[in-house]
Structures are given as structure tokens and as C-alpha cells.
C-alpha positions as CSV (number, residue, x, y, z in Angstrom):
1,X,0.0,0.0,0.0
2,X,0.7,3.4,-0.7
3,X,2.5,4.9,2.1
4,X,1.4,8.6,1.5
5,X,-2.1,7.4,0.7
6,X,-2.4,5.4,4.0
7,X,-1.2,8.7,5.9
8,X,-3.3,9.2,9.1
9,X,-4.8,12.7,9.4
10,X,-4.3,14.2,13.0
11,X,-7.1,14.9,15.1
12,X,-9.2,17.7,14.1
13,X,-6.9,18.5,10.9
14,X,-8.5,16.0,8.1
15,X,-6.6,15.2,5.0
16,X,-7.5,13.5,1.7
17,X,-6.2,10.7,0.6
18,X,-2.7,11.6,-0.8
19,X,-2.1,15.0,0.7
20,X,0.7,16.0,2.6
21,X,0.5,16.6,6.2
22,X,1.3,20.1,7.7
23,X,4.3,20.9,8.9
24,X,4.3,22.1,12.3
25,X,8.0,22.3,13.7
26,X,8.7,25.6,11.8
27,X,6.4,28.6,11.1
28,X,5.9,29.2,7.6
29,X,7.6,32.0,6.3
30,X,6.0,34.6,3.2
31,X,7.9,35.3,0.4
32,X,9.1,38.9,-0.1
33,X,7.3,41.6,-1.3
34,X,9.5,41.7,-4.4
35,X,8.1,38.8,-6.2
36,X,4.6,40.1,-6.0
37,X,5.8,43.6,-7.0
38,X,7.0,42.0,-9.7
39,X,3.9,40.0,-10.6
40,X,1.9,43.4,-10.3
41,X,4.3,45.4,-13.0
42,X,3.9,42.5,-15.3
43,X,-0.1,42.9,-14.4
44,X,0.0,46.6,-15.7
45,X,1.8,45.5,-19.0
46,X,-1.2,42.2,-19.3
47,X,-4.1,45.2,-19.2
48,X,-4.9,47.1,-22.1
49,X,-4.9,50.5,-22.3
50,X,-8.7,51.1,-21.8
51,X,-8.7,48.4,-19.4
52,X,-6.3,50.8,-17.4
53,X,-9.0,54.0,-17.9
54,X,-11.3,51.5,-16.7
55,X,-10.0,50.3,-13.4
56,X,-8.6,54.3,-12.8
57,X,-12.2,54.7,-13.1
58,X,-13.3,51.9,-11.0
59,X,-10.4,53.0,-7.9
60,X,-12.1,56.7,-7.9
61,X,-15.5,55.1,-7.0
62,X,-17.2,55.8,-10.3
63,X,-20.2,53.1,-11.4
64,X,-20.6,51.3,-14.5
65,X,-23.0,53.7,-15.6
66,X,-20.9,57.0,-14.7
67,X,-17.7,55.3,-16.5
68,X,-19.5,54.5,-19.7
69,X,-20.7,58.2,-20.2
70,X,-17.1,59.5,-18.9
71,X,-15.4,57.3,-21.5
72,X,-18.5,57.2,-24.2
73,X,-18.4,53.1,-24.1
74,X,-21.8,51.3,-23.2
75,X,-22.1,50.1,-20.2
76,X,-21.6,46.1,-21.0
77,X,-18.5,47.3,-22.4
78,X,-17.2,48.9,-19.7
79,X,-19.1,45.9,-17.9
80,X,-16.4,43.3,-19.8
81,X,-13.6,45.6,-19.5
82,X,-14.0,45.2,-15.6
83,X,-14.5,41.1,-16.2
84,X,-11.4,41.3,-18.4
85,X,-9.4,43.4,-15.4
86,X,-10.7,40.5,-13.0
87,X,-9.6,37.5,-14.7
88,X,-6.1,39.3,-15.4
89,X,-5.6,40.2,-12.5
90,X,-7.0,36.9,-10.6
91,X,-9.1,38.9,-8.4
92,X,-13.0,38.8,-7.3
93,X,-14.3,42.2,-6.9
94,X,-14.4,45.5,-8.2
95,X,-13.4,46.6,-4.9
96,X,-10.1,44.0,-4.8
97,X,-8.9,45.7,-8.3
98,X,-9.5,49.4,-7.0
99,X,-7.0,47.7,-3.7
100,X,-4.8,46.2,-6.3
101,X,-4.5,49.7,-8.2
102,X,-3.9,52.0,-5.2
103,X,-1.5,49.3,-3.9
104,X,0.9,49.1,-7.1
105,X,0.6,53.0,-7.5
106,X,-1.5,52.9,-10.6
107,X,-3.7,55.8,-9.0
């Protein structure tokens, strides 16, 4: 048998079938802050330029409604613009890419 399949999950910490148990001797450290910095620059150059209006938009509070007349773009444009910024970016909310903007210095 399958030594990492036949693994015994602690009490009160269940695993599946196969996954590695927790280590617990050492605390887990974060990587730097460079790496993500990194991954964020390489973010700004993945987003189109009207993406980039868009989500400069987005960080100053505007709605769908106010950005489409501000940039003269329906709104389900400027409705898949933000979808397009989300999935780039790997983020949920409009409120996590307004974050994401202030944080890399975009606004």
C-alpha cells in the first residue's frame, strides 16, 4: 500500500487521501514583497490601455453607468472591461482591483 495514501490525518486536521500533512516544527515563512511587485508590473503591461482607464475609473469610485458616459463606451462594455481586469488580475471584486490599483501605484 501506498504509504502517503495510507497517511493518518491528525485529530481535528482532516486530509484527503494523498495530501501531505502540515508541517508544524517551523512557522511558515511569506515570500518577499519583491516577487509580488514584480507579478503586479507584469499585471500593468497584461491590461490594455482602456482596461487601465477602466479600473482608474473603477479606484475613484465611479459606477458602470458614470464610467461608460465619462469614457463614451456602453455600459456592457465597460461591464467586460471590468470582467477582463478581473480575470487578469486573478481577483474577485471591483473593490479588490480598485485595492490592487492603489497598492501598485497605478492611482
Amino acid at each position: 500500500m501506498n504509504s502517503a495514501r495510507s497517511a493518518v490525518a491528525s485529530p481535528g486536521h482532516p486530509r484527503k487521501a494523498g495530501q501531505r500533512p502540515l508541517a508544524t516544527s517551523a512557522p511558515v515563512r511569506r515570500t518577499t514583497a519583491a516577487p509580488a511587485k514584480a507579478h503586479e508590473r507584469k499585471a500593468v503591461t497584461v491590461l490594455t490601455p482602456r482596461e487601465l482607464d477602466v479600473l482608474k475609473l473603477v479606484t475613484q469610485g465611479l459606477s458602470n453607468p458614470d464610467i461608460a458616459r465619462r469614457l463614451v463606451l456602453s455600459e456592457h462594455t465597460v461591464h467586460r472591461h471590468l470582467a477582463n481586469i478581473l480575470r487578469k488580475l486573478d481577483l474577485s471584486s471591483r473593490a479588490a482591483a480598485a485595492a490592487w490599483a492603489v497598492r501598485t501605484g497605478l492611482v
